[in-house]
VOGU-3710 file (C-alpha; in Angstrom, 3 decimals, decimal comma):
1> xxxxxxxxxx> 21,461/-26,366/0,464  21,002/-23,264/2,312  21,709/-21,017/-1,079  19,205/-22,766/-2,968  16,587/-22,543/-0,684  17,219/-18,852/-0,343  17,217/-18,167/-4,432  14,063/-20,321/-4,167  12,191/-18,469/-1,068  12,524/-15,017/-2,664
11> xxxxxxxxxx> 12,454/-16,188/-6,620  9,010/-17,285/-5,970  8,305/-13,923/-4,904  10,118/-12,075/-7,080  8,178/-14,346/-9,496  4,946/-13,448/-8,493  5,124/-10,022/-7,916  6,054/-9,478/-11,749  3,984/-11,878/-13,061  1,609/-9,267/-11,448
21> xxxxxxxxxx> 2,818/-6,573/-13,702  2,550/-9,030/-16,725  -0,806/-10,640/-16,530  -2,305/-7,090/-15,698  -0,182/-5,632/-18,867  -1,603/-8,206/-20,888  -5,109/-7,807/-20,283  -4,373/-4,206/-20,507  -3,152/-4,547/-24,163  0,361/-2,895/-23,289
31> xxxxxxxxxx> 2,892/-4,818/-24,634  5,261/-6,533/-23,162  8,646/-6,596/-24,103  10,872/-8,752/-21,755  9,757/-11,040/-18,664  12,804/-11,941/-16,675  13,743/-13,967/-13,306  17,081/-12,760/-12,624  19,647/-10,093/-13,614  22,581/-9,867/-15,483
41> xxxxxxxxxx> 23,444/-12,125/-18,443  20,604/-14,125/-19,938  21,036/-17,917/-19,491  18,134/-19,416/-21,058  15,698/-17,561/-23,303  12,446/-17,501/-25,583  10,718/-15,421/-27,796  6,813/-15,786/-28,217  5,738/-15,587/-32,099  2,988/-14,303/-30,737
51> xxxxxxxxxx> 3,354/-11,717/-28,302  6,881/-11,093/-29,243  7,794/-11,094/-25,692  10,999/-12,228/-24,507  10,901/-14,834/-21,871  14,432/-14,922/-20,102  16,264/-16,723/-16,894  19,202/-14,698/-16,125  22,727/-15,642/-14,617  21,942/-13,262/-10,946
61> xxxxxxxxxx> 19,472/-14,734/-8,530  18,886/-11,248/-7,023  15,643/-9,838/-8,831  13,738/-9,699/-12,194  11,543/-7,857/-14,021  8,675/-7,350/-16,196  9,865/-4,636/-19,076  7,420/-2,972/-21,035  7,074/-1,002/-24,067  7,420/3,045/-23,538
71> xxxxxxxxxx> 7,798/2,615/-19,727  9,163/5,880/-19,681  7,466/8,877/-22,320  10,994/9,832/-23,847  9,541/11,074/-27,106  10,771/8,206/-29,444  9,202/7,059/-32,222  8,140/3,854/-29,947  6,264/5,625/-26,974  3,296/6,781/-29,919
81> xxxxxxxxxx> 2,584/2,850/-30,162  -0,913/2,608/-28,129  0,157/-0,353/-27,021  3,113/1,268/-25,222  3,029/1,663/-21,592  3,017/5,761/-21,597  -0,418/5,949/-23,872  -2,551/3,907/-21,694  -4,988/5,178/-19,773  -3,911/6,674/-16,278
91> xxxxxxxxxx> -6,415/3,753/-14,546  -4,980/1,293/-16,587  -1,124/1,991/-15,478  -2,385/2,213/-12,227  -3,657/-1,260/-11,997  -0,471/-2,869/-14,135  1,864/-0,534/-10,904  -0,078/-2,069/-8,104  -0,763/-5,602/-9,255  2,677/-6,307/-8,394
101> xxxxxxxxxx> 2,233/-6,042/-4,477  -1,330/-6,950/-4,806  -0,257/-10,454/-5,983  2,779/-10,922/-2,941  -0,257/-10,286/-0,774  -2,630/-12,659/-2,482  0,354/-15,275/-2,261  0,885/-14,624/1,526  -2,888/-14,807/2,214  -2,615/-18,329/0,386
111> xxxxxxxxxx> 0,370/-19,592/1,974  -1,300/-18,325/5,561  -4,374/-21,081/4,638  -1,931/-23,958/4,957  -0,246/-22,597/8,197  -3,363/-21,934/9,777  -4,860/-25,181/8,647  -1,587/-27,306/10,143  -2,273/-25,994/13,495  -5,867/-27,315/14,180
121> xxxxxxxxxx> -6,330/-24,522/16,391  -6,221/-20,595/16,840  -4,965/-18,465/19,891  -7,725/-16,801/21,526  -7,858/-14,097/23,358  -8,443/-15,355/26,482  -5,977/-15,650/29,302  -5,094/-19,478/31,227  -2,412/-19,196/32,797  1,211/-17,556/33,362
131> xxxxxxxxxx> 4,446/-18,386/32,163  7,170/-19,217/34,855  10,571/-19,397/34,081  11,810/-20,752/37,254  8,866/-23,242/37,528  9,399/-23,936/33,936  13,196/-24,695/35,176  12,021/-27,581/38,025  11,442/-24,829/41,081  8,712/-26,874/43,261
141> xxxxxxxxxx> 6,502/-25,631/46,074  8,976/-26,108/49,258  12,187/-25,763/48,128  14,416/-23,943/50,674  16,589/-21,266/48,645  20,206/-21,843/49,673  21,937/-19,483/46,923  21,473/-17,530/43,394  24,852/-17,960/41,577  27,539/-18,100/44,364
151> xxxxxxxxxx> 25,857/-15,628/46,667  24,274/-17,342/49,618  20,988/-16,406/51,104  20,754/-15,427/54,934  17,622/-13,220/54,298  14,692/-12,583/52,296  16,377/-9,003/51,547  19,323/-10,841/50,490  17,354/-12,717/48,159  15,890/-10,049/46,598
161> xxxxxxxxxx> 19,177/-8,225/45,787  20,997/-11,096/44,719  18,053/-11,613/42,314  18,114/-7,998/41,343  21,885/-7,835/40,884  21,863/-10,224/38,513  20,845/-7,495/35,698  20,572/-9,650/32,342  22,640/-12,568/33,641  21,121/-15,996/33,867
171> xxxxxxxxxx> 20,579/-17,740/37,072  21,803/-21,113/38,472  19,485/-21,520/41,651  20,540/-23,763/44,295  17,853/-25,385/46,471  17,338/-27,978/49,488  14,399/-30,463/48,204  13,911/-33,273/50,822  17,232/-33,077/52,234  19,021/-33,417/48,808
181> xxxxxxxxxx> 20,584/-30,246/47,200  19,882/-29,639/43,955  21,077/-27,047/41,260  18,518/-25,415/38,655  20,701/-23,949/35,735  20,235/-21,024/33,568  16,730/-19,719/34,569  15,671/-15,984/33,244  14,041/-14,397/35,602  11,770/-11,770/33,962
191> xxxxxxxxxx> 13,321/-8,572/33,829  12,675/-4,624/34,271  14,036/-1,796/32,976  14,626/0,942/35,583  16,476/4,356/35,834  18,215/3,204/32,280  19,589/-0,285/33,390  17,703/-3,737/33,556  17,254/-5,700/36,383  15,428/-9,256/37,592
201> xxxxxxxxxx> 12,916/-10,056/39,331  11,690/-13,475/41,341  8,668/-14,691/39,664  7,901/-16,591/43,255  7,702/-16,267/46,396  9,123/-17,310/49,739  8,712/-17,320/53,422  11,010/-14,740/55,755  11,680/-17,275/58,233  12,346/-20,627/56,186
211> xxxxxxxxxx> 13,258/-19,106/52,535  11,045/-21,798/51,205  8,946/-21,274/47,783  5,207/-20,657/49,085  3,913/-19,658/45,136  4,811/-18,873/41,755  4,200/-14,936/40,639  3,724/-13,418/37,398  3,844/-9,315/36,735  0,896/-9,141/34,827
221> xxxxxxxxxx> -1,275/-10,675/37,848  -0,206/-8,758/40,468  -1,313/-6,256/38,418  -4,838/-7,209/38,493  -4,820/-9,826/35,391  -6,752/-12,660/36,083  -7,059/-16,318/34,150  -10,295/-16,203/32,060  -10,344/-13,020/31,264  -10,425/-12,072/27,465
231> xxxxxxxxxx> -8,495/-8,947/26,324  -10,347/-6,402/24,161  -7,800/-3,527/23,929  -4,060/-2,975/24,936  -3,300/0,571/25,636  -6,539/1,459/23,601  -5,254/-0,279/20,693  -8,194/-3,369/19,572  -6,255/-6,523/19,378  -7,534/-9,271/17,096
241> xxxxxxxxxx> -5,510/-12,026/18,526  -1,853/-13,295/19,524  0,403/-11,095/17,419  -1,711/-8,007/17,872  -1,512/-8,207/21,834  2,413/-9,005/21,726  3,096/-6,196/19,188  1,020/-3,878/21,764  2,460/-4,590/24,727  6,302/-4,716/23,016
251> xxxxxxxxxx> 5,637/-1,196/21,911  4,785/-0,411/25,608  8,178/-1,097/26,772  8,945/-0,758/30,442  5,877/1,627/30,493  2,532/0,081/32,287  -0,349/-0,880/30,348  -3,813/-0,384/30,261  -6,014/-3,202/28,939  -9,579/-3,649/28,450
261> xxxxxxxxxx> -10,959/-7,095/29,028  -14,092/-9,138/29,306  -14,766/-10,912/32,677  -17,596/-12,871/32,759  -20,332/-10,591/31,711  -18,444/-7,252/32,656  -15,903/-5,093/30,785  -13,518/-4,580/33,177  -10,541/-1,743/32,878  -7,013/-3,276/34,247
271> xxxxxxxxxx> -5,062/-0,236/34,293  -1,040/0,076/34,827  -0,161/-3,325/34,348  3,279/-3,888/34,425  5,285/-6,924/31,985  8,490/-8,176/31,688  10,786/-6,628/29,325  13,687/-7,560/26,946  15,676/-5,427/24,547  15,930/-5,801/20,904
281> xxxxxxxxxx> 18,585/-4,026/18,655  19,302/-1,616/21,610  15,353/-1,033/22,131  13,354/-1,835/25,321  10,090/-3,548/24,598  7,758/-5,543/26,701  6,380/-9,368/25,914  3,745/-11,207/27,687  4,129/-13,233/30,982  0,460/-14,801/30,037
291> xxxxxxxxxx> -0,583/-17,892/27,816  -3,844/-17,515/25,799  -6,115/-20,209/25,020  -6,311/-22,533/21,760  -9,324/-23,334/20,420  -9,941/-25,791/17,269  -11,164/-24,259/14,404  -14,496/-24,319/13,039  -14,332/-26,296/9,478  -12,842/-24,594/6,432
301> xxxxxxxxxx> -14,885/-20,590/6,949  -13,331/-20,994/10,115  -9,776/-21,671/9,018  -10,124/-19,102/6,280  -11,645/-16,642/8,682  -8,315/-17,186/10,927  -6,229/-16,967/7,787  -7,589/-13,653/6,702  -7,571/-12,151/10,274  -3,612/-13,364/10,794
311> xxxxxxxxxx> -2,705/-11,547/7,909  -4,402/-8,446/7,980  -2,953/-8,520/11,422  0,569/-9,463/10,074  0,111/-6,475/7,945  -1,105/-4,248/10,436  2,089/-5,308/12,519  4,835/-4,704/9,849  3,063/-1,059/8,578  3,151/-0,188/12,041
321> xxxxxxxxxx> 6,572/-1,220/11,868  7,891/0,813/9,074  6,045/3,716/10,881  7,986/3,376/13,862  11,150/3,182/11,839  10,569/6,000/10,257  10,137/8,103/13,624  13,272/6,858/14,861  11,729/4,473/17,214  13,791/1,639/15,953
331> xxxxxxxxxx> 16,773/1,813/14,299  18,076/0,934/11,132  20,946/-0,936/12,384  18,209/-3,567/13,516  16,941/-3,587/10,325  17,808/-7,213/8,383  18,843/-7,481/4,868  19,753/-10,514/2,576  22,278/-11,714/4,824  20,420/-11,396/8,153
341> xxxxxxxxxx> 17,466/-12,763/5,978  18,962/-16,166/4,914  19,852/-16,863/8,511  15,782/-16,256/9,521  14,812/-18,628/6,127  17,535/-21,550/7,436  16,383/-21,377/11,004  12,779/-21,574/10,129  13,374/-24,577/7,788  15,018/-26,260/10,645
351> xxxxxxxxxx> 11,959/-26,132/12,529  9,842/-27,458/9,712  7,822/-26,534/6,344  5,142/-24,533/8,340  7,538/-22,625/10,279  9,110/-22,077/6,294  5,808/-21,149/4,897  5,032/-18,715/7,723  7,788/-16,443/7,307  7,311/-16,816/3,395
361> xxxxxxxxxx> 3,766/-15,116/4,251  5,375/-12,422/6,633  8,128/-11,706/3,845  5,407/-11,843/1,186  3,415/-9,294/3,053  6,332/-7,245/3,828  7,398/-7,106/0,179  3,930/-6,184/-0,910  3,502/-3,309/1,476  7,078/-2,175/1,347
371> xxxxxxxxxx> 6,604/-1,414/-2,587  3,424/0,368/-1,666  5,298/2,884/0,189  5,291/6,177/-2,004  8,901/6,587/-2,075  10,943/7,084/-5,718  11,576/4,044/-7,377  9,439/2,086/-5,686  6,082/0,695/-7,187  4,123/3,048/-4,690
381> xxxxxxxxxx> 6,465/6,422/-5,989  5,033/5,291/-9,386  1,808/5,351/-8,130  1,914/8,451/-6,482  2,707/10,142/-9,339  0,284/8,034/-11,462  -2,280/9,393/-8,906  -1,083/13,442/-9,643  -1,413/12,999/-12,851  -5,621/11,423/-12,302
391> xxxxxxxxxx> -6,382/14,581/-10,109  -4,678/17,169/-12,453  -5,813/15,485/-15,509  -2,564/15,465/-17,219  0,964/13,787/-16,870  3,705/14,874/-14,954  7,176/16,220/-16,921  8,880/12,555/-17,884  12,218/14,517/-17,356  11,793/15,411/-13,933
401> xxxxxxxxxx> 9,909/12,098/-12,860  12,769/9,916/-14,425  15,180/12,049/-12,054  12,907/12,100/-8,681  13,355/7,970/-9,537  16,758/7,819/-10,051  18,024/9,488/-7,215  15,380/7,493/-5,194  17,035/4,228/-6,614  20,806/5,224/-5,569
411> xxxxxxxxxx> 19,483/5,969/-2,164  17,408/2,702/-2,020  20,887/0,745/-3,392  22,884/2,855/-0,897  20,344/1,537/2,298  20,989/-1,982/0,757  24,634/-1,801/0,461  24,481/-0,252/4,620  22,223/-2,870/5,747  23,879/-6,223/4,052
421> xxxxxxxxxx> 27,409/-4,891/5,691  25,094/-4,377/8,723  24,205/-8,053/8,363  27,693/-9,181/7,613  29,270/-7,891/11,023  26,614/-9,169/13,087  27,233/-12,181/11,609  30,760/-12,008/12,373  30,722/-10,523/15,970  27,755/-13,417/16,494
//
């Protein structure tokens, strides 16, 4: 079950990305000489009378394309057609290279509507409230601490450095609660990352004397963040919602923040405001200790308003992302391909068609800005040279073109081939 509904996530995409190519091709007059879902041997296939197009399902789920006449200017007798792909006008191949990606993006923006529209409600940016783990765990007001783990507690010191020397270990708390002990398992204290090596913190407090909880704590308030206020920037970055203010404060890492928020009529500058971090394929980054605000949306401009600002910011978020890669912020070891990428697809169908249709819109987006890049082989290293050719006002060599592609295509197999074995032995180690 889980095989089909990966061939069906990405051969929808695959799908629409070169219908793209095809319906821009068309309307371009450039003919069109295979359209095909799949690679390998054909299993199914039909020629137009028409168009003479070949229409073709093909044995490998792992791609397709849209072929077209005189793709590549080799001279033959075929590339003098007009209707071949080489004598159109440099605008025109322009528009057929980019209408692939344009269209994943058109079908994210789409499939974004109905997320948005399930939820009945956007995230604001306005703070109410904290997240607690240990309250979140059953830690009330009053409880005496008796012992984190097996170490008992004589002192508040003690306290503190059992708490700390837990590093990224989980806690089982053990607590006297009107006379009756009682033991609250597996609670993740938020965490720091100092001097190279994480440690906990309590996200409460307690008295010196008694060791009893007196109030729950959260990093980002002691640091001068205060429920109602509405976040503006992060770090001078302008955050649009949810996603943008986690993506801003993950690239902080264990560095403080600086936000810019709106309390009651003032902007108001929060400066070095510290978060709890966690570590992702080897990399520190911060997340939020805060909950934002829902709010229902306003009728169908508001739900499309939402849907456009979600994935512009979904876009913003994975550019930014292949940015960072780039620089060596994150590694490619962290990087996901077809392997890693079924797991995501079965563990968001598990929590139901939205979650499903969300990360189709992510991928979608991905996809579509991935084969903007200007890299050879790609759509985008197509483009780039499509755009030479406009400013110098005429084509590039064919010869040297077809080679800047090819080797870009055995590196881009070569990073596929690294990051599916990649895949394969974190699937194995678990």
């Amino acid at each position: 079950m889980t095989i089909l509904l990966v061939i069906a996530f990405f051969g929808v995409m695959i799908f629409v990305h070169e219908f793209g190519h095809f319906c821009v091709a068309r309307l371009c007059k450039i003919k069109v000489l295979e359209f095909a879902l799949g690679m390998g041997p054909k299993i199914v296939s039909h020629r137009s009378k028409k168009s003479g197009t070949l229409y073709s399902l093909r044995l490998l789920p792992i791609g397709g394309f849209c072929s077209m006449l005189g793709e590549n200017d080799d001279g033959s007798e075929e590339t003098n057609d007009p209707r071949a792909f080489c004598r159109r006008p440099a605008w025109q191949r322009f528009l057929v290279l980019i209408a692939g990606a344009f269209m994943n993006i058109l079908t994210a923006v789409i499939a974004m509507f109905f997320v948005v529209s399930s939820r009945g409600a956007y995230i604001s940016n306005t703070v109410n409230g904290y997240f607690v783990p240990s309250a979140a765990a059953g830690l009330q007001f009053g409880d005496r601490i008796v012992q984190v783990n097996d170490v008992p507690i004589t002192s508040k010191t003690a306290f503190e450095t059992a708490i700390s020397d837990l590093g990224t270990e989980l806690c089982d708390l053990t607590v006297l609660r009107n006379g009756e002990t009682v033991v609250l398992e597996g609670i993740g204290f938020p965490q720091r990352y100092v001097n190279g090596a994480f440690t906990r913190v309590a996200d409460f407090e307690i008295d010196p004397e008694t060791f009893t909880v007196t109030k729950y704590r959260a990093q980002s308030a002691e640091s001068g963040l205060m429920i109602g206020d509405t976040i503006l920037t992060v770090n001078s970055a302008r955050v649009s919602g949810y996603s943008d203010i986690v993506w801003e404060i993950a690239l902080a890492g264990s560095s403080p923040s600086s936000l810019t928020v709106q309390r009651g009529d003032e902007i108001v500058a929060v400066n070095d405001v510290y978060f709890p971090v966690t570590s992702e394929s080897g990399v520190v980054m911060g997340e939020p200790d805060f909950s934002l605000e829902r709010r229902p949306l306003n009728g169908f401009f508001g739900t499309l308003g939402e849907t456009f600002r979600e994935s512009f910011s979904t876009g913003k978020i994975i550019y930014r992302s292949l940015v960072e890669l780039i620089a060596g912020r994150f590694g490619v070891a962290g990087v996901s391909g077809p392997v890693g990428a079924a797991k995501s697809i079965s563990e968001a169908a598990s929590y139901g068609f939205s979650s499903l249709l969300y990360l189709f819109a992510f991928v979608s987006i991905n996809l579509g800005i991935f084969n903007l890049l200007p890299l050879p082989a790609l759509d985008g290293g197509r483009l780039l040279f499509v755009l030479i050719e406009m400013i110098r006002r005429k084509p590039i060599d064919q010869k040297r073109e077809g080679l800047v592609h090819a080797i870009g295509m055995i590196v881009l197999l070569a990073l596929m081939a690294f990051v599916t074995v990649m895949d394969v032995l974190r699937l194995v180690g678990g």
